[in-house]
N, C-alpha and C positions, 0 to 999 in steps of 0.2 A: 740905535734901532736896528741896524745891520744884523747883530746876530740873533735878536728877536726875530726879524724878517726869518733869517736863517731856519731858524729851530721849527718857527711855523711851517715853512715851506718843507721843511721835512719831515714834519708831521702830518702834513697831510700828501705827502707821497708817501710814509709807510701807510696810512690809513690807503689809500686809494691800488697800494700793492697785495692789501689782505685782503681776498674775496669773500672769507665768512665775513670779516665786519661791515663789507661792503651792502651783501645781502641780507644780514639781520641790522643795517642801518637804514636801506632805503626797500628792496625786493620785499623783505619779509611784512613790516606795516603795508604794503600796497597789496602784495597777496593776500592779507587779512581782511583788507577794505574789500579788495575784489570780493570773495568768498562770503563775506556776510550783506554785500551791497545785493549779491547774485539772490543768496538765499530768502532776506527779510524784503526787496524792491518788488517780489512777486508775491507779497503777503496776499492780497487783493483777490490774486488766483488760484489761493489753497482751496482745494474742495475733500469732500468724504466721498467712498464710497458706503453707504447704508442700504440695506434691506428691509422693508416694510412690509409687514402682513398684515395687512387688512381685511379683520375675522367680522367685521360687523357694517351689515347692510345700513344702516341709519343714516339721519342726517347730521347728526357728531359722528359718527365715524368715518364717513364720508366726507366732512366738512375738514374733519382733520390730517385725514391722508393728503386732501389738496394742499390743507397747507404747510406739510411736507415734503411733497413736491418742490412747491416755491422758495422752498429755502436754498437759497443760492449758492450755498458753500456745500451742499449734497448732490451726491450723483445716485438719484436713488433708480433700485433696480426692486421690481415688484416679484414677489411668489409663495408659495405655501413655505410653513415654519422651519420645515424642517427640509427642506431642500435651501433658505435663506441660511440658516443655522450653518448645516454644511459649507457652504460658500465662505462664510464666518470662519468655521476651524481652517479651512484652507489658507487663510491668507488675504482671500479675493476682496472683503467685506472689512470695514474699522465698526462698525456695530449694525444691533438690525433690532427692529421697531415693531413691535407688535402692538397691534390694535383690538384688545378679547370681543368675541361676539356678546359678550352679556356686555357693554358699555351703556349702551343706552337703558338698557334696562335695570341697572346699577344704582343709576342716576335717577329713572323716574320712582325706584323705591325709596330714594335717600339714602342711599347707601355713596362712598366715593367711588368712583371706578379708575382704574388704574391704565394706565400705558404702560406699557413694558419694556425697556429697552434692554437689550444683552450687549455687552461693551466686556473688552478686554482692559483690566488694570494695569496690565505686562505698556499697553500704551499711553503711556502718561499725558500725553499732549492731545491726542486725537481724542482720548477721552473726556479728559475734561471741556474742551470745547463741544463735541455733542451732545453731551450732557447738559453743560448749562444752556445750549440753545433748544434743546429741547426742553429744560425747567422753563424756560422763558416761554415758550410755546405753551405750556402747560398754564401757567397761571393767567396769561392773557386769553385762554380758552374758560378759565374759571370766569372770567373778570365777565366776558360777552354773553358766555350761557347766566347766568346769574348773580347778583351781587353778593352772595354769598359765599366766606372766603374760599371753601374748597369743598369743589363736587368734583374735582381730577384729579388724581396723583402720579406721578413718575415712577414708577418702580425698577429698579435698579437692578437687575440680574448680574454679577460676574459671572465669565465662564469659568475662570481659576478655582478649582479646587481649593486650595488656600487664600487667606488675605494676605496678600503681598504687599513688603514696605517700599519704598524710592531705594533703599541700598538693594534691597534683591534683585532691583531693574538693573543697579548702577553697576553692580561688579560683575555680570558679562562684559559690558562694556571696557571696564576697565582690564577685564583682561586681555580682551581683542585688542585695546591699546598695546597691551607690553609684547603681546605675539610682535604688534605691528616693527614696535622698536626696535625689540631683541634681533627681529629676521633682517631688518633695512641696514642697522648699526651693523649688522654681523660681515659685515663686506670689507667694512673700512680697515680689520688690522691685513687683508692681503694687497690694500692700496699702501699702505706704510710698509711694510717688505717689501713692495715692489718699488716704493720711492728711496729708498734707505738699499736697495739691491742684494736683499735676502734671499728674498726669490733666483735671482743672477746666480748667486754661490748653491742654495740649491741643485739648480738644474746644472752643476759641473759633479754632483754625486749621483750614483746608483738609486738615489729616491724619485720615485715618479710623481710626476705633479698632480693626476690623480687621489694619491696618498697624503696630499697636503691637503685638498679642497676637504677628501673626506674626514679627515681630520677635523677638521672648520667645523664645517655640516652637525657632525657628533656631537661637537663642545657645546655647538650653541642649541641642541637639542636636550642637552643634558638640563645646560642653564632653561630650558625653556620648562620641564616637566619641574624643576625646581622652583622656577618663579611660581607656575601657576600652584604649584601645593603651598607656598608661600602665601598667595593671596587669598586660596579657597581656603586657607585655614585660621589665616585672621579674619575673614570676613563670617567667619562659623562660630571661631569663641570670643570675639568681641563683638560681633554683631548677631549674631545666633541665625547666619545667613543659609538656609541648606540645599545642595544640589535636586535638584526633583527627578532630575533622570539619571541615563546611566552612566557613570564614570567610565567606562573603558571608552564608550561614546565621547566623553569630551573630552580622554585625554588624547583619542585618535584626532578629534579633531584640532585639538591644539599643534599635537604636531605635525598635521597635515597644516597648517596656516604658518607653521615656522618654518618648515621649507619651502613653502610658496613664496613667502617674504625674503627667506637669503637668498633665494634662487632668484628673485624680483632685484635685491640689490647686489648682488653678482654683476649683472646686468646693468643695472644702472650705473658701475664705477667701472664698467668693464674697459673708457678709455679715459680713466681720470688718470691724470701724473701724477698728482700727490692731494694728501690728506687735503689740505686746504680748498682742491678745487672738488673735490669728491663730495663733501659736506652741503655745498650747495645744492648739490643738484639729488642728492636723499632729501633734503629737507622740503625740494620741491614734490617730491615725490608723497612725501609722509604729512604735512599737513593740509591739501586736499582731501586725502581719505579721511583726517581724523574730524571736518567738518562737513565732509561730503555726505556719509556711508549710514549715517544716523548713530554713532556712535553718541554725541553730542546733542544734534537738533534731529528730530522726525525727518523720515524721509515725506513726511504729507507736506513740509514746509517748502521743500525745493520747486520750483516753478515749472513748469509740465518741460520745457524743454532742454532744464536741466538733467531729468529723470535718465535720457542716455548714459551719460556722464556717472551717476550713483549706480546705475543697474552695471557699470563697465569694474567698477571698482572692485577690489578681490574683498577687501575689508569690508564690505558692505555685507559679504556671503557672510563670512567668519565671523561677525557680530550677531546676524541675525541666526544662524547654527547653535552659538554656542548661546543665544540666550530662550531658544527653543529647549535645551538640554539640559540648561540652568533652574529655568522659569517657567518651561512649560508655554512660552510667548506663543500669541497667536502668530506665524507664519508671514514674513514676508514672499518668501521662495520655503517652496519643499526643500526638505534634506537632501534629496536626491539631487536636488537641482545644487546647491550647496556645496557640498560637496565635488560635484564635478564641474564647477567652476573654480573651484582651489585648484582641484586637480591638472584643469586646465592652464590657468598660471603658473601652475609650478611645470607641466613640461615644457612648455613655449617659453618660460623665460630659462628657464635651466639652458634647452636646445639654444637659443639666442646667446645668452654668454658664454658658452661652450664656443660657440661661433667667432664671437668678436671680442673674448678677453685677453687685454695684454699682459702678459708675463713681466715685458723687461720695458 
């Protein structure tokens, strides 16, 4: 039994000397739990915001504006069409509710009358829950006005110019993914020449360190304009997925999201010793954002006082940008704002590892 004992005992000292297995043994399942414990524990407290215009004085249309009001999971905010509408392309609004002035009089001719709701398809989740709570409002509004199966209908407006399928949503996302990787990973081969002392022999030649990062910076900007014409181009002839806005627009934005990310993990390795303890602490870094940021789940999901947390995340801009540019997506944050919040991650964390990166 002795060197059973033996062999065990040193299998689990090299286990407990490797800190990636350490972290994706016990760290990484407990971050996952955390993360979706945080996001799904606050279901309870998901709400919309919607906008409701109520065009008709009566007592159905009045009866049914209150009882949109009362629907618990709306934050409804009242005003004419086309100031609600606006509010809608902004960002402000997940759908808005019209109520036409001929309703009641629709109905007393037999004719059905319609409710109107405008909803973006670009939001997959937020849509289909107001939508079926509003079908459900609707038929129980047939059911009380008369037995007859349908004197109201739901009418369904998109704003999208085109019908959009689930992969047109999905491959923004996916490419804010691979920005994500390609900038956080891009750190690690200057933690291996600095663990392996490349770096060290280096800086005894006439090459300036400057000349090495920008070296970095380039390679991994090459590989990033590369990846993404990689994915916009499978995602075009095998899925027949097409950009709606303008490419120079997403390619700026792509590589304005790739050096926010190296310049991010610059930063984050800036005092790792070696590859092994570097990994850890990217990974902490990178799967937050990639369940945080709505890449994944809705940002309506997160619980109101998670929302700091998502609006802090750089990934959050760079997802909701590029699927504005993609998809034409109803707006979480203006471009503008978008934008210079990449912006802003990429000088503060550039300035910060500049600050505190180790060489040797």
């Amino acid at each position: 039994m002795r060197p059973f004992n033996k062999l065990l005992v040193a299998s689990f000292k090299q286990f407990f000397r490797d800190k990636v297995a350490l972290f994706f043994t016990f760290a990484f399942p407990l971050l996952f739990m955390v993360i979706f414990g945080l996001v799904f524990s606050g279901e309870n407290d998901v709400s919309y915001d919607v906008g409701l215009v109520n065009q008709d004085d009566s007592v159905i249309g009045m009866t049914f504006a209150e009882s949109i009001q009362k629907v618990t999971i709306f934050k409804v905010s009242e005003g004419a069409l086309d100031d609600m509408l606006a509010e809608f392309k902004r960002g402000d609004l997940r759908a808005v509710i019209q109520i036409p002035a001929d309703l009641q009089s629709a109905i007393n001719s037999g004719n059905v009358g319609e409710i109107i709701v405008y909803y973006d398809p670009s939001q997959t989740t937020s849509s289909q829950v107001i939508l079926s709570v509003l079908d459900q409002m609707v038929s129980e509004a047939n059911h009380i006005i008369t037995q007859q199966p349908v004197v109201l209908k739901l009418s369904e407006q998109s704003i999208q110019a085109r019908n959009l399928r689930n992969i047109d949503y999905l491959v923004p996302g996916i490419l804010a993914m691979s920005v994500l990787f390609l900038g956080l990973f891009g750190a690690l081969p200057m933690v291996e020449w600095r663990e392996k002392q490349v770096l060290k022999r280096f800086g005894a030649t006439p090459l300036r360190r400057s000349t090495i990062v920008l070296s970095q910076v380039a390679y991994r900007l090459v590989l990033a304009v590369i990846q993404s014409t990689i994915i916009i181009a499978v995602a075009y002839f095998a899925f027949h997925v097409k950009v709606v806005g303008s490419w120079a627009l997403l390619f700026g934005i792509v590589i304005l999201g790739t050096l926010a990310f190296v310049s991010l993990g610059y930063l984050a390795v800036s005092r790792a010793r070696t590859t092994e303890s570097a990994m850890p602490i990217i990974q902490l870094i990178q799967f937050p954002m990639l369940f945080l940021s709505g890449v994944f789940f809705p940002v309506d999901f997160m619980p109101g006082f998670m929302r700091p947390i998502v609006n802090a995340l750089p990934l959050t801009y760079l997802g909701d940008a590029l699927r504005q540019v993609m998809v034409e997506a109803t707006p979480l944050h203006s471009m503008v704002v978008n934008i210079a919040v990449l912006a802003g991650w990429l000088v503060v964390s550039m300035v910060l590892a500049i600050r505190f990166f180790r060489w040797e």
